[in-house]
Phi, psi and omega in degrees: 000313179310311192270000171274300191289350170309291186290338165263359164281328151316318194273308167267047102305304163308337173053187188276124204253336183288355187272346159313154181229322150242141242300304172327282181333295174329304173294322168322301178263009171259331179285325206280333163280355157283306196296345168291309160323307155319303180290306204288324167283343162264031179243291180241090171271031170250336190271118182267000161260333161280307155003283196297324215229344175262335162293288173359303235259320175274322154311331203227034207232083180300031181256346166303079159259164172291016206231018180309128178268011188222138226248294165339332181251335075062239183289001164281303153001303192287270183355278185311341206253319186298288197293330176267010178263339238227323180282121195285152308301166181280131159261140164259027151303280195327293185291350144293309216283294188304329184283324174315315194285336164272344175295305184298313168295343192225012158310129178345281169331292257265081190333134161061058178289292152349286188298276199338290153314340178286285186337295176333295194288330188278329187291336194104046185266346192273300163332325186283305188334292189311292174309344181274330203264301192319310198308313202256038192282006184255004220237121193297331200259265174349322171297285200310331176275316187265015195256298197292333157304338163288329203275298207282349214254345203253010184274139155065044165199119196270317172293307188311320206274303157332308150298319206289309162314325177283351166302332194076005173287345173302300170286346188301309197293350163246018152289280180303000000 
């Protein structure tokens, strides 16, 4: 409870980062809020309520844009999202919320997008995916977040598309 009510007084501290004006300031507040999410989920990686309020949190974070400047924070994004999918119990929160933050993250669009997704795919972003899709197959939101997270981790990647095929994840997207 303590690590619920943590994160939501982070997120309305943190505000709206488009709200930002300037671009220096904007990375600022985006590392820092990543690195909290971080730091807070490696203080209690047992809490399954945090997990959830803490991807909600990353997901729904308008500082993920294409003009983000640091590919670094980024990727700790990825990490964190790879690492709370992963993690016993299964949420479909958890595993909506994770799939968005890899959707968000590794998009095309997305300056040195290419490197992101390369990271990913050596981290398990395709694995969390699959299995998230798998844990959850009746459930409309996890398909749809783990359908668009295979199209971004598999665009312009031939080993991510590779894995996702030895995976069998290529059918999961025709299921869902």
């Amino acid at each position: 409870t303590c690590q619920v009510l943590g994160l939501t007084l982070m997120r309305d501290a943190v505000g709206d980062a488009a709200s930002i004006q300037d671009p220096e300031m904007r990375e600022i507040h985006a590392a820092k809020t990543v690195m909290m999410i971080e730091k807070a989920l490696k203080s209690h990686p047992d809490s399954p309520e945090l997990r959830e309020a803490a991807l909600a949190v990353l997901s729904t974070s308008t500082f993920f844009t294409e003009d983000w400047p640091s590919r670094e924070h980024r990727e700790i994004s990825i990490g964190v999202a790879i690492s709370a999918m992963g993690r016993l119990p299964p949420s479909p929160v958890v595993a909506c919320h994770g799939c968005r933050v890899l959707t968000v993250a590794c998009q095309p669009e997305m300056r040195d997008s290419n490197a992101s997704r390369a990271a990913a795919g050596r981290a398990g972003a395709i694995e969390a995916v699959a299995n998230a899709m798998s844990e959850f197959p009746g459930h409309a939101g996890v398909q749809a977040e783990g359908s668009a997270a295979l199209a971004a981790l598999c665009a312009n990647s031939l080993p991510n598309m590779e894995k996702a095929a030895g995976l069998g994840a290529l059918g999961l997207l025709e299921i869902a």
